[in-house]
KELO-814714 format. One record per residue (C-alpha): residue number from 1; x, y, z; residue in three letters. Coordinates in steps of 0.05 Angstrom, whole numbers. Each point is the difference from the previous one (the first is absolute). Layout:
N
<NUM, <X, Y, Z>, 'ALA'> ...
***
This chain:
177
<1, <0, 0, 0>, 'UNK'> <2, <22, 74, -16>, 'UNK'> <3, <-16, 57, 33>, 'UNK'> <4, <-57, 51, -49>, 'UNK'> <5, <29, 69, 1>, 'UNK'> <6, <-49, 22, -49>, 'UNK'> <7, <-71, -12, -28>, 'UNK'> <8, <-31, 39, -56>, 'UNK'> <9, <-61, -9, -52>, 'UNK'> <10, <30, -11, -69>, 'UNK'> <11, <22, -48, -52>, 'UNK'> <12, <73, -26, -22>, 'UNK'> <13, <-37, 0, -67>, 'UNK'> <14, <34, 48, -56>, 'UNK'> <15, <-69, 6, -30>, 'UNK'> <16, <-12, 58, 40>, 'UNK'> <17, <-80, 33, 7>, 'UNK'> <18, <-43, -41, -48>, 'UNK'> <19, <-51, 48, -13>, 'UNK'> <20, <-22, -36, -60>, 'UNK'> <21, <-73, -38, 3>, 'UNK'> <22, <4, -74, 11>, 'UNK'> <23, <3, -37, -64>, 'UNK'> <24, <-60, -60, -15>, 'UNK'> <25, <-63, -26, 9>, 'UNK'> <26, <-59, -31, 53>, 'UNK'> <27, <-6, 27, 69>, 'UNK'> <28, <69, 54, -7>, 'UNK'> <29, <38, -46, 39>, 'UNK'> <30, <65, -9, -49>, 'UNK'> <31, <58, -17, 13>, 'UNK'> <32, <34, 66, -11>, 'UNK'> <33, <-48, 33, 50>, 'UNK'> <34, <12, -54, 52>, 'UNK'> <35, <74, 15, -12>, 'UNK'> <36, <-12, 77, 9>, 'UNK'> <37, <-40, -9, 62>, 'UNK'> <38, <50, -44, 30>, 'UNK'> <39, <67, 55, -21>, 'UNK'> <40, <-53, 52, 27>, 'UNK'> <41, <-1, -42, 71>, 'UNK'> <42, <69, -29, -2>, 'UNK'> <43, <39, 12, 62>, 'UNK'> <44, <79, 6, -7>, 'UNK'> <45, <42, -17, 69>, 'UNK'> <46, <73, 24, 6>, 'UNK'> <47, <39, -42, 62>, 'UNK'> <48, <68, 23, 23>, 'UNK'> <49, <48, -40, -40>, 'UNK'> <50, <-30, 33, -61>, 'UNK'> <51, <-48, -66, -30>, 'UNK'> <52, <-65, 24, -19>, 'UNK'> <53, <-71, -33, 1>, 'UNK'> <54, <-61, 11, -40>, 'UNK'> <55, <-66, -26, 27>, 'UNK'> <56, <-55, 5, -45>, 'UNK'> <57, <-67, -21, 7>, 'UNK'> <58, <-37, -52, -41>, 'UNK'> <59, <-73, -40, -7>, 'UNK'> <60, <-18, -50, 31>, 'UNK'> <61, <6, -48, -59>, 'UNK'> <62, <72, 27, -23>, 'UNK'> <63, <17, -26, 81>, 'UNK'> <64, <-31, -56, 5>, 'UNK'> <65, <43, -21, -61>, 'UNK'> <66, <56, 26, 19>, 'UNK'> <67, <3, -32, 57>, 'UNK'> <68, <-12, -68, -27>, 'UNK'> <69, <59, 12, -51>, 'UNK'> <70, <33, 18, 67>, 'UNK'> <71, <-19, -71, 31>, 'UNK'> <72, <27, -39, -66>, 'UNK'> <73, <68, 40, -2>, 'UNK'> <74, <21, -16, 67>, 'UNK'> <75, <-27, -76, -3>, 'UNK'> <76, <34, -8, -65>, 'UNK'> <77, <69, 43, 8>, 'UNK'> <78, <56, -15, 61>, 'UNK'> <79, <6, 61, 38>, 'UNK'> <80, <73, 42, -6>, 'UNK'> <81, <41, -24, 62>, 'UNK'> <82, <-53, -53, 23>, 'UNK'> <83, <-33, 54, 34>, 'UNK'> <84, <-75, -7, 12>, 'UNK'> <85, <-32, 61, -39>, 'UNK'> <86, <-65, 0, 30>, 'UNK'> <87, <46, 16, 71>, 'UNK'> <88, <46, 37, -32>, 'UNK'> <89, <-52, 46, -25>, 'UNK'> <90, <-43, 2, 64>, 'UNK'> <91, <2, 62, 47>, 'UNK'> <92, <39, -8, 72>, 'UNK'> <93, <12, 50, 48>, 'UNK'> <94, <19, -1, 79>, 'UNK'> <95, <-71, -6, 11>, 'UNK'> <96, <-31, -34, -56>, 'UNK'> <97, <5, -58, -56>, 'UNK'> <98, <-55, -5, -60>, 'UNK'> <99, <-2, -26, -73>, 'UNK'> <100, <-7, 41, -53>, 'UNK'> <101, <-65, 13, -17>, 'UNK'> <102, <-34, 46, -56>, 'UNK'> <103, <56, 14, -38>, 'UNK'> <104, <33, -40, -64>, 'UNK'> <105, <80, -19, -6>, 'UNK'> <106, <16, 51, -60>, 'UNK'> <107, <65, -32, 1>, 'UNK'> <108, <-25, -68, 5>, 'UNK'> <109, <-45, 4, -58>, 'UNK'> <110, <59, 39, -40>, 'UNK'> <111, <48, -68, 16>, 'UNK'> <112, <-56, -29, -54>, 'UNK'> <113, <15, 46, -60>, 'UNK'> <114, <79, -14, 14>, 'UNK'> <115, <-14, -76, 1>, 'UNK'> <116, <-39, 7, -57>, 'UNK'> <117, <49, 38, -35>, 'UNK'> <118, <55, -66, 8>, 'UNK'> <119, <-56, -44, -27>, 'UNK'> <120, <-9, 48, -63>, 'UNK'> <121, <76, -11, -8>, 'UNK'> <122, <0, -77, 16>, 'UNK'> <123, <-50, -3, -58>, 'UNK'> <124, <36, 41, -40>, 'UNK'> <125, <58, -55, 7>, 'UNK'> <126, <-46, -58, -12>, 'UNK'> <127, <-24, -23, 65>, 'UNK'> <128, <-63, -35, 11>, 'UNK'> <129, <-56, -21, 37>, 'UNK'> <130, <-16, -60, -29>, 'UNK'> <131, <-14, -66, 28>, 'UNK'> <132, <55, -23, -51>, 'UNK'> <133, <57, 46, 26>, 'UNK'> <134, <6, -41, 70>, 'UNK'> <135, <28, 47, 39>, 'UNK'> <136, <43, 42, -47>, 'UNK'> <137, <-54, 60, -2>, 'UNK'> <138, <16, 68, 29>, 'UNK'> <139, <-11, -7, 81>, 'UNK'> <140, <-31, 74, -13>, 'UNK'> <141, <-48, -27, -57>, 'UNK'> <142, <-17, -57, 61>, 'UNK'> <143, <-12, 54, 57>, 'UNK'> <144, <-39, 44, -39>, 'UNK'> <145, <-52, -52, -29>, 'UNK'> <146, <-3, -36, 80>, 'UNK'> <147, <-19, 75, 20>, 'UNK'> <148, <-49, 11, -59>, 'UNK'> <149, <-35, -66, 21>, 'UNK'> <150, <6, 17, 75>, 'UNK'> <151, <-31, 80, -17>, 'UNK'> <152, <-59, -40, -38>, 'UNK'> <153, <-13, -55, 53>, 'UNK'> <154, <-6, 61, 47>, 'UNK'> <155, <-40, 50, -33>, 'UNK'> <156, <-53, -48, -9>, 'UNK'> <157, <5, -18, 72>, 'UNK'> <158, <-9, 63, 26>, 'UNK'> <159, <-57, 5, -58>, 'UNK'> <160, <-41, -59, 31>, 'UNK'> <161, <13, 26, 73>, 'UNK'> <162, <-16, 75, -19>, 'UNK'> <163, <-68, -34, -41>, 'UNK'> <164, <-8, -55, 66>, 'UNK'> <165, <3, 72, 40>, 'UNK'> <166, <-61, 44, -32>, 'UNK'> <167, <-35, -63, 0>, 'UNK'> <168, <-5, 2, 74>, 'UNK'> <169, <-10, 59, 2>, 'UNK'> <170, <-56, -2, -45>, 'UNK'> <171, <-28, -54, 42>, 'UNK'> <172, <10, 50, 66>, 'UNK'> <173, <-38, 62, -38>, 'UNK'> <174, <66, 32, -2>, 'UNK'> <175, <5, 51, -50>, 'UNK'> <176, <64, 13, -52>, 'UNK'> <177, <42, 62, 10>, 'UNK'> 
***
C-alpha cells in the first residue's frame, strides 16, 4: 500500500472535453457516451512515490464481467513470486484486514492483452492448438483458451444465479430496481 497525496476529478485520457453528441442508435446509451460519462466521473489518485491510479466507474454488466474474467485469469495464470493476489491485493492496516471488494485489477486484466500478445506471436511462428500438436502448442495459446472457457463457464453461472435471484424475488413480490 502507498500513501494518496492527491485526489482529483479527471481523466489520464488525451481525448480531452468531448463535447461532441454520442454517436448511434436505441435508447442513447452508446458506447462513446458510456465512455464520456465514465472520463467525466473518473477519479485520478497521486501516492507519494509518484504511481498514479485512475478509478473509473462502470455498469453493472461491464463488472459483473469483469470480474469473472478476473476469476479465470487468476485460476488459469501462476501468480509472480507465488504470491497469493487476492491477499496481496487486500487492504491491511494496524487495525484492520479486508478483501478487495468493488473494484477490478486494471493490471490484472492488462496481464491478458500481454499474454495475448505472445500467443499472436506463437501463431505467427506456427504453433497450435490442435489435438494433433501434443503438446508442442504455445503455453500462451493453452492459457488463454483455459481462461476463455473458464470466463464462459462463469458468465453463465452468474447468469443462472442472477436469473435463480429475480425469480425469488418475484416469488417474494419483490420489485426490480
Amino acid at each position: 500500500g502507498d500513501y494518496t497525496n492527491a485526489i482529483c476529478k479527471g481523466s489520464l485520457s488525451s481525448h480531452g472535453d468531448n463535447t461532441e453528441e454520442p454517436t448511434g442508435s436505441g435508447n442513447g446509451t452508446t458506447i462513446d457516451s458510456r465512455e464520456t460519462r465514465a472520463r467525466e466521473n473518473s477519479i485520478i489518485l497521486g501516492t507519494v512515490t509518484g504511481a498514479l491510479v485512475c478509478m473509473i466507474p462502470i455498469g453493472d454488466p461491464d463488472y459483473e464481467y469483469f470480474a469473472a474474467l478476473e476469476q479465470s485469469i487468476l485460476s488459469n495464470l501462476p501468480s509472480v513470486g507465488q504470491l497469493d493476489h487476492r491477499r496481496w491485493r487486500a487492504f491491511k492496516n494496524a487495525r484492520k484486514t479486508a478483501n478487495k471488494s468493488g473494484f477490478i485489477d486494471g493490471d490484472l486484466v492488462e496481464s491478458l492483452l500481454e499474454l495475448y500478445s505472445e500467443a499472436e506471436a506463437a501463431k505467427r511462428n506456427g504453433a497450435s492448438l490442435s489435438p494433433s500438436s501434443k503438446g508442442e502448442g504455445s503455453s500462451a495459446l493453452r492459457v488463454l483458451e483455459a481462461i476463455a472457457a473458464d470466463l464462459t463457464l462463469e458468465l453463465e453461472r452468474r447468469s443462472e444465479s442472477n436469473a435463480l435471484g429475480e425469480r425469488v424475488n418475484q416469488d417474494q413480490g419483490v420489485l426490480p430496481n
